[in-house]
N, C-alpha and C positions, 0 to 999 in steps of 0.2 A: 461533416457534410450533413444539410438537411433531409431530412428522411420526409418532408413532404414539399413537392416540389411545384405546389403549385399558388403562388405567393400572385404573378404578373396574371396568370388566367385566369383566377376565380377570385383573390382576394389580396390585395397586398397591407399588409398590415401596419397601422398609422403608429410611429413611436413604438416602436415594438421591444425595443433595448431599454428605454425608460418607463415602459408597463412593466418590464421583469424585474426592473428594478425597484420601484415602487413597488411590487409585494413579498419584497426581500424572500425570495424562495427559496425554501427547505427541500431537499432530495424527497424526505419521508412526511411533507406536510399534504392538508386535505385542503383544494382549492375549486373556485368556482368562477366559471367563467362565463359571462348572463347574458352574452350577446357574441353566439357561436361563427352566426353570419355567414363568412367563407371558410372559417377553421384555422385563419392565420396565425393568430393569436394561441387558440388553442394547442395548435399543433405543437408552437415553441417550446409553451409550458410543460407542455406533456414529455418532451423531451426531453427534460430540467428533471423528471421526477424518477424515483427507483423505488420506493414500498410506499409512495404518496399515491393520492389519487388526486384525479381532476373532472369535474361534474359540470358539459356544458348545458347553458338552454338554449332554445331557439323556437321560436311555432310555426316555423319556413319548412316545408315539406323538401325544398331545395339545400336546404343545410343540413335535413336530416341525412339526405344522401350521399351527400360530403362529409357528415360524422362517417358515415360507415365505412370511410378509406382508413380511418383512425382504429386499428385494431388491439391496439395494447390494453392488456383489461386491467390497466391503471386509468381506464377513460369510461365514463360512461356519459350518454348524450339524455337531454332529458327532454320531450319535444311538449314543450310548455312556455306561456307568457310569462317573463322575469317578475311579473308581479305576484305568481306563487311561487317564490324563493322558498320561504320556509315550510310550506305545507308540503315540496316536491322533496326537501332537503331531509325534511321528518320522517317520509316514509320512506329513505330509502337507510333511514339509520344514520345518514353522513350530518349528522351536526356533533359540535360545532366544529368550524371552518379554519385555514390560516392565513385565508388572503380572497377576496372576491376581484375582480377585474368585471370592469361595464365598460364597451366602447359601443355609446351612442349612435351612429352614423351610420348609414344606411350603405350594407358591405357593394363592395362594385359590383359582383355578378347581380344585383338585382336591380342596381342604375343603370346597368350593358346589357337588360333584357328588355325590347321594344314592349313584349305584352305586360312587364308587371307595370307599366308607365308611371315609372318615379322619374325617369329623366326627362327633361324639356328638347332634350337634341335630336330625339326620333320621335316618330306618329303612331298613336298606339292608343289602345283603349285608358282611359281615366279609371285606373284600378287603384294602384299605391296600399294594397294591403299588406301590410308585415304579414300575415296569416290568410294565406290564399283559401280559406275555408271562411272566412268571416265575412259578415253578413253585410258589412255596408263598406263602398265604393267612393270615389272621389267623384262619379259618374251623380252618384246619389243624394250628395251634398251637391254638387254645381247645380242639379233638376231639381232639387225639391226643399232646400235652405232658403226660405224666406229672406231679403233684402236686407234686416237688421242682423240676422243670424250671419247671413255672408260679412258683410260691415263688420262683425263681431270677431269671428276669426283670421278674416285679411288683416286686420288692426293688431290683433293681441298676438296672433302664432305668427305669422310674417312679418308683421313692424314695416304692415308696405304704409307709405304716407298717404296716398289717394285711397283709401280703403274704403269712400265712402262711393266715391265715382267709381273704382271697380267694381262694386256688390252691383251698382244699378246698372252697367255695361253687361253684366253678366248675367242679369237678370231680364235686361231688354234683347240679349242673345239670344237666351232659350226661349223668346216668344213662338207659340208655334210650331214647336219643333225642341228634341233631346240637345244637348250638347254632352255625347258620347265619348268622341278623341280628342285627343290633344290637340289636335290640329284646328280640331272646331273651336277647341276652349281662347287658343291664343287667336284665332279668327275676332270670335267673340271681343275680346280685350284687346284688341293693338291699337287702338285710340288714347289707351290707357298708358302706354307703356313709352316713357323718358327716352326720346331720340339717341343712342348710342349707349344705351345700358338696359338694351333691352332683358339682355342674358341674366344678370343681375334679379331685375325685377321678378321676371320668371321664376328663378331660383328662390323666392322668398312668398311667390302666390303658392309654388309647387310644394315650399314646407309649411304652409299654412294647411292645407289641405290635408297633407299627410299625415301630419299630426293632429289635424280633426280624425280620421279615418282610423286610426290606430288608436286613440284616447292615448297619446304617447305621454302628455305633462301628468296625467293622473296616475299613470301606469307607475313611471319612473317615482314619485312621490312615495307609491305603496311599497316599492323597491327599496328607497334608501332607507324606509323608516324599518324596514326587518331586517338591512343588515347589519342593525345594532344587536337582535337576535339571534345569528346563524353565526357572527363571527366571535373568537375566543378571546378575553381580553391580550392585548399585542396584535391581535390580527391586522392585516393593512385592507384598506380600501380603498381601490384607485378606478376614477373614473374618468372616463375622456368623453367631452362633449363637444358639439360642434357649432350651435347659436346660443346667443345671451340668455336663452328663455333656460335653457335645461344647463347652462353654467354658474347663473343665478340659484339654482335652486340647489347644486350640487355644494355650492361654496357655504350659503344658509346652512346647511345640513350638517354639512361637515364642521362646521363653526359654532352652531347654536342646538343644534341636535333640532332644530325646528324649520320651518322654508319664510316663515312670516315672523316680524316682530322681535322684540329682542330677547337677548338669553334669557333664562327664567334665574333668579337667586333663591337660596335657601333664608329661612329665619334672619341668620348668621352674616348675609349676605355673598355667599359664597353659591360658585355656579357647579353642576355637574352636567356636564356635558358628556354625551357617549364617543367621542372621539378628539383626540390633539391632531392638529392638522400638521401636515407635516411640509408642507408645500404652501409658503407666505404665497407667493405668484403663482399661475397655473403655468405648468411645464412646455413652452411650445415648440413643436418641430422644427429644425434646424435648415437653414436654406437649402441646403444639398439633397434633405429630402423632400422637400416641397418642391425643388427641382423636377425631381425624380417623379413624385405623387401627388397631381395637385390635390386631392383630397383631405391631406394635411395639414393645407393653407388655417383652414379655422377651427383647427385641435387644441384644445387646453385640457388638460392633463392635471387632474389633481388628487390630492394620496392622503389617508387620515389613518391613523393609527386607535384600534377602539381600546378605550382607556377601562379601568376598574368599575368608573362611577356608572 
């Protein structure tokens, strides 16, 4: 029986039997887990372990208080941006590592909260901060992002196709006047929005935004390139991601130990790469649980083992 029972309220965790298994886990290994979220994930791990430990992040003041149901001091929570992996990792003594786990995707309590406004299906202020202390807003960008600047991130972080009619709909919205909630935002744009996919569209203006508002592709970048650092040669690292933008970059990485351009060779011609991939296809969730958790639908899953070189 699960000793944390709260999977359907606060977080249910996507592939959770094939994350355990992509970091082939040791009773007595040291593990990191860089996207705490609801603690689904965590929790599992943590259960798996007997003289191991396991070290989450999170910078959600909401998941700090959801670590603190987790009370076995083979768990310590670490309330920090995954992009100081190794500077949090160093001083707490815990390098190096046996396995790192990243799941991308933004945990359900914070889509199922109307004020943090990541979801499209309630009315709620234009916030979308991973870190409710931080300093800029999705309110912030829609008011004060210049036309080419909007154009720029509906095109590259949403992959919306009208991103050019969007930026200027949005920009002749806020004439006069804030566009603050959600309500105003899609007020603002529904001229813009494909007769019968509106849901859709939504969902790819709302992760454009949000990943302006969090620096997510930068973040995630500083992330995979130190956990060539913090993990031990054999360590696994598996990450699950949810758009092409952050599975492109996971697969580069894993592949080339680079996000751009091809392997680098030696003299000799010969490449070293800091990890063998272990997972040709990314892992995807099975119909029964995509049944179960639509949130699943666009999980790919992928596992790299960090080599010698």
């Amino acid at each position: 029986m699960s000793t944390y029972q709260n999977d359907t309220a606060y977080h249910r965790p996507v592939m959770l039997a094939e994350c355990l298994e992509g970091l082939a886990l040791q009773p007595e290994g040291r593990y990191v887990d860089v996207t705490f979220g609801g603690g689904g994930h965590s929790a599992r791990l943590l259960e798996r372990l007997t003289t191991g430990h396991l070290y989450s992040f999170d910078q959600d003041a909401d998941a700090e208080r959801e670590a603190a149901k987790l009370t076995r001091p083979q768990f310590t929570f670490i309330r920090a941006n995954f992009r100081d992996l190794h500077q949090e990792l160093a001083r707490l003594g815990a390098l190096p590592v046996d396995g790192l786990l990243a799941d991308l995707g933004v945990s359900s309590h914070q889509f199922d909260t109307p004020e943090r406004g990541f979801s499209t299906r309630f009315d709620g202020p234009l916030d979308m901060r991973m870190d409710p202390e931080g300093d800029r807003t999705a309110a912030d960008i829609i008011n004060d992002y210049d036309e080419a600047a909007l154009h720029r991130i509906f095109g590259m972080y949403g992959e919306v196709t009208n991103a050019r009619t969007l930026a200027k709909a949005v920009v002749t919205g806020r004439r006069g006047r804030q566009l603050t909630t959600i309500g105003e935002l899609k007020q603002a744009i529904a001229s813009c929005m494909p007769r019968g996919k509106e849901n859709k569209y939504l969902a790819q203006v709302f992760q454009a935004l949000r990943i302006e508002v969090n620096d997510e592709m930068a973040a995630l970048q500083e992330m995979l390139q130190q956990t060539a650092q913090v993990l031990r040669p054999g360590g696994r690292l598996v990450v699950m991601s949810y758009h092409s933008l952050e599975d492109r970059l996971v697969k580069n990485f894993m592949a080339k130990g680079k996000f751009f351009g091809e392997v680098e060779k030696d003299f000799y011609g010969h490449t070293h790469t800091p990890y063998e991939v272990l997972t040709r296809k990314p892992v995807e969730a099975s119909a029964a649980e995509i049944a179960e958790n639509s949130r699943a639908r666009s999980a790919k899953l992928r596992v790299a083992e960090r080599t010698n070189s």
